[in-house]
N, C-alpha and C positions, 0 to 999 in steps of 0.2 A: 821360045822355051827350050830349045837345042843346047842341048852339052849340059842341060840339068843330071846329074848321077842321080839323088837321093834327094829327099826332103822329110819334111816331118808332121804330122798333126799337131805338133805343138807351137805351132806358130813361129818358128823362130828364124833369123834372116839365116838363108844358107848360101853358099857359094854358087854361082850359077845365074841364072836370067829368070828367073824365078821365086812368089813364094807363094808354099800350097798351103791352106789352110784348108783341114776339114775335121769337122765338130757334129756328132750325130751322126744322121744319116746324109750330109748335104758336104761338095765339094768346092770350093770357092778357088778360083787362082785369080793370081794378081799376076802383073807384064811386069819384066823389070822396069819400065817407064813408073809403075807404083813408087819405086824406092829415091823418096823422095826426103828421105830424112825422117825423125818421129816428129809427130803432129802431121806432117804431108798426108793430104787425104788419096790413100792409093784409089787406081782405076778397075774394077773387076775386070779381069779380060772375058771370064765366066762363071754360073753360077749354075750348078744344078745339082736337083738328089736324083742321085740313083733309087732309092725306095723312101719313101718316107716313113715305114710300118716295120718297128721293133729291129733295125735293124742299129749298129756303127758302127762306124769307120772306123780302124785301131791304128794305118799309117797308109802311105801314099810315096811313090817312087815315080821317076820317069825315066824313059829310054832316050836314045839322041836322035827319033824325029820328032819328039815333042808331045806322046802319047803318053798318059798316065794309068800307071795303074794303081788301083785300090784295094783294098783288103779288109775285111775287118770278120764280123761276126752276125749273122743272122737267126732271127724266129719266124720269117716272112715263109710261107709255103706260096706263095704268089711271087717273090723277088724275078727277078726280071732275066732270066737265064736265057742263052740264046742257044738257037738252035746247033751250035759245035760245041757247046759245051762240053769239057772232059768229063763233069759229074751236074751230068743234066737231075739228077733227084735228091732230093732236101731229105735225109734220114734220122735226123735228129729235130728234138726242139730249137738247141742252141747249133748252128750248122757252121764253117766257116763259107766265105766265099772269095772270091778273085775275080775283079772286073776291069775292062779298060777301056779308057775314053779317047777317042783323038783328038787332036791338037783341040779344036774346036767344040770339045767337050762332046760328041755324040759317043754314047753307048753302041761299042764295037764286040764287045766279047763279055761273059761273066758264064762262072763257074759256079757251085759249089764245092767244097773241097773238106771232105774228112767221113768219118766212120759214123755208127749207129748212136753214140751215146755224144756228151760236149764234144764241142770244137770248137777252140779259140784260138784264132789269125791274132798276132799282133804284128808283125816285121814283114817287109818285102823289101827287095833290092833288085835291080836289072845291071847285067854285065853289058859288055862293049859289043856282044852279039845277040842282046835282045833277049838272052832268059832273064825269066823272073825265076828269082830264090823265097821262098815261105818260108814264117819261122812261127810257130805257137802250139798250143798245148789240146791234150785231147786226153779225155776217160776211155775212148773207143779201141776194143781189142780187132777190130777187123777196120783199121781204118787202112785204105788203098797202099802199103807199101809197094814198091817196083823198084826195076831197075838195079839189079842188084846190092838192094839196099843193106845198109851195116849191125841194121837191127831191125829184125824183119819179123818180131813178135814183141810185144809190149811187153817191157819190162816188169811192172807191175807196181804195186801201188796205188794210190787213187789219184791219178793223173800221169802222164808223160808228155813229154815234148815231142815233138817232131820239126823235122826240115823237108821241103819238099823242092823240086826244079822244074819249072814250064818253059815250053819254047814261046818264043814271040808271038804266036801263034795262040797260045794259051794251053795247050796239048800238055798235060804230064808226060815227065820224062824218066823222073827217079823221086824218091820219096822215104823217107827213115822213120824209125822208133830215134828217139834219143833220150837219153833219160839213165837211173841208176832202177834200182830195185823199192825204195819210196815214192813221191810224189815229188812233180814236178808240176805247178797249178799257176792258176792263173793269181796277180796281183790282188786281184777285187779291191783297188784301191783308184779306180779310174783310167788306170796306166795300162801302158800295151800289158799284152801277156809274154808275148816275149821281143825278142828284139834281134835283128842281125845286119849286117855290115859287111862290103866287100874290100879285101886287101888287097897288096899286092902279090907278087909270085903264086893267084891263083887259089889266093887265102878266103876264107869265107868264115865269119866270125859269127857266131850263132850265141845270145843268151838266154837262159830261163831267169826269169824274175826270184823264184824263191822254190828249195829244193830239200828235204831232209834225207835222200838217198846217201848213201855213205861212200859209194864208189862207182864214180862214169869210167864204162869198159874204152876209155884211150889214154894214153900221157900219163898215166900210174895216180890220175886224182882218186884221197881216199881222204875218207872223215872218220872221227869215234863220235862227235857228239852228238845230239838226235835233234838240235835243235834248224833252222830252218838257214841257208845261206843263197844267197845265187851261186848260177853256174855259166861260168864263159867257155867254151869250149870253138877251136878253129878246125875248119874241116877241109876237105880239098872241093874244086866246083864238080866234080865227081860224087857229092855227098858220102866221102872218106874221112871217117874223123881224125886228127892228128895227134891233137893232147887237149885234154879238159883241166879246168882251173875250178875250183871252189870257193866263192868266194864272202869272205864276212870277220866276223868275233866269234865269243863262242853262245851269243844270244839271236836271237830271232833278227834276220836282213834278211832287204830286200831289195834285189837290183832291177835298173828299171830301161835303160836303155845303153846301147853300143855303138862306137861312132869307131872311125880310122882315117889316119894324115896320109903321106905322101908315101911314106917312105915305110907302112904296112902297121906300123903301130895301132894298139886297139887302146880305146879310152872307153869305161863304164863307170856310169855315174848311179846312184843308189841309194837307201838309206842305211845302217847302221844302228841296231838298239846295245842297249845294257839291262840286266839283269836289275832288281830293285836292290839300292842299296851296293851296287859294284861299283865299280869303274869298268871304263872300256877297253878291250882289248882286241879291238880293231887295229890290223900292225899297217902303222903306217909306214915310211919310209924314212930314213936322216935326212933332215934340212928341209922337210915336207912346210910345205904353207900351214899347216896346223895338225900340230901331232898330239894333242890332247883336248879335248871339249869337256863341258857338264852338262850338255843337251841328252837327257834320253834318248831320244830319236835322234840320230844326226846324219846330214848327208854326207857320204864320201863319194870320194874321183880315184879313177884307177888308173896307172898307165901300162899295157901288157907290151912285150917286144915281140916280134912274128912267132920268139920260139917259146914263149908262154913262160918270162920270166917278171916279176912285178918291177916295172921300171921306178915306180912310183906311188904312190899313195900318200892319199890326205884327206882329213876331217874338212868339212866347206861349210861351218856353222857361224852365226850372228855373234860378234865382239859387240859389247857395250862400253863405252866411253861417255866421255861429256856430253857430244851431241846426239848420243842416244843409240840404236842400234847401227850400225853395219855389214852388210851382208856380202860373202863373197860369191859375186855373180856366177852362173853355170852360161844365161841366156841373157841377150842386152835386149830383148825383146820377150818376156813373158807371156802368157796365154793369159784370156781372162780367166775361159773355163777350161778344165781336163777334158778331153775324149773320154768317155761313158763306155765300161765294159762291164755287162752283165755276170761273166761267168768266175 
């Protein structure tokens, strides 16, 4: 499992000697020996829940000895926290948590992590020195900022986001408010709550799924309309923000996760609506793989540059022809079922 960066609960192959699956509260990994082509029946290398009671998993990351961490959202007042815990007490119904397993799947460390009211973990990522980075969303006005964090009072609204940094250890290190003056909420669509990604030069790519705040305090991002967009926002691993992106039409999206290449580029992928009776006005990019659809709902892809310019954009909806629908793939590998998020 070494030299895995990232992976995903959505089942899909990634780069690396690795693929994690985890669905509920249960975490599955397969050996690269699994990757045997489709139809090949992979070998589970291991299978275990961390809790079985109301809790899920929202994503799953590993470091390069091969130890995984998880993330997700709990209701468990039993969840299985161990004794270094940075937030040994559960203070909400919905809490989030941070747990890690080693290679061999044994429960090494688990957290809770956030304030008195929701909290919902969707994103985790580990750097080339073993921190883990947190990305998801919280109602909570006393939720643990530190470290001289960038926003170090909720913004306000009925929700914000936040980013948080543990050492390998699982110890907080720093912790942020991110967010504008509206809400920043969770999906409630089965999808993470939010999502983030580690760049290069030191980049840390943080998204919220869906946001009607008019203006993120970095990068001069500012909205008039009130209706609901994602937000990409790069911050430094210091949890320094750089510049925030807004992202959508001028109807209700919703973006759902953040990836990045070699060379620091961010890619978010997402949905896109239209008002009844509009067109869309989702700006896609010239010469884009599809700059027009008439799917109400439709997916788009993004591409950002390190300095938060849109390299690219396109609509990713079903063409029908002769032989009937076509679809322009995101994953050659789809999920059966979405990961389950309550809040």
């Amino acid at each position: 499992m070494a030299g895995v960066a990232h992976a995903s609960t959505r089942g899909h192959w990634w780069k690396g000697s690795a693929i994690l699956l985890a669905l509920g509260g249960w975490v599955d990994v397969y050996p690269e020996s699994a990757r045997g082509g489709v139809g090949a029946g992979p070998r589970i290398g291991y299978a275990t829940a961390i809790d079985q009671q109301s809790d899920s998993v929202a994503d799953v990351a590993t470091d390069a000895t091969g130890s995984l961490w998880v993330v997700g959202s709990t209701g468990n007042m039993a969840f299985p926290i161990t004794d270094d815990a940075a937030d040994p007490v559960r203070a909400a119904f919905d809490d989030g948590y941070v747990a890690k397993l080693d290679p061999a799947g044994t429960l090494v460390y688990a957290t809770y992590l956030g304030g008195s009211a929701a909290n919902c973990i969707g994103g985790a990522a580990v750097d080339e020195d073993g921190n883990v980075y947190i990305a998801g969303t919280t109602t909570s006005t006393d939720f643990p900022v530190m470290g001289g964090a960038a926003q170090d009072t909720a913004p306000g609204g009925a929700g914000d986001g936040f980013v948080a940094k543990l050492n390998s250890a699982g110890q907080l290190l720093q912790a942020t408010y991110f967010g504008g003056t509206g809400y920043e909420s969770c999906p409630g669509r089965g999808y993470a709550v939010a999502s983030i990604a580690l760049g290069s030069e030191d980049a840390l790519y943080v998204l919220i799924g869906s946001t009607n705040s008019t203006q993120f305090p970095a990068g001069g991002a500012e909205r008039t309309r009130i209706d609901a967009d994602g937000l990409l926002a790069r911050f430094d691993r210091d949890l320094r923000p750089v510049w925030g992106r807004f992202i959508g039409g001028s109807f209700l999206d919703q973006m759902t996760r953040v990836a990045t290449d070699g060379a620091g580029n961010a890619y978010v992928t997402g949905t896109v609506s239209r008002d009844f009776g509009q067109q869309h006005d989702f700006p896609t990019t010239p010469g884009a793989l599809q700059t027009t659809t008439e799917t109400d709902l439709a997916p788009a892809l993004l591409k950002y540059t390190p300095s938060g310019d849109v390299a690219y954009a396109t609509f990713l909806t079903a063409t029908r022809g002769s032989s009937g629908s076509r679809w322009y793939p995101i994953s050659r590998s789809p999920p059966t079922a979405p990961p389950t998020s309550r809040c």
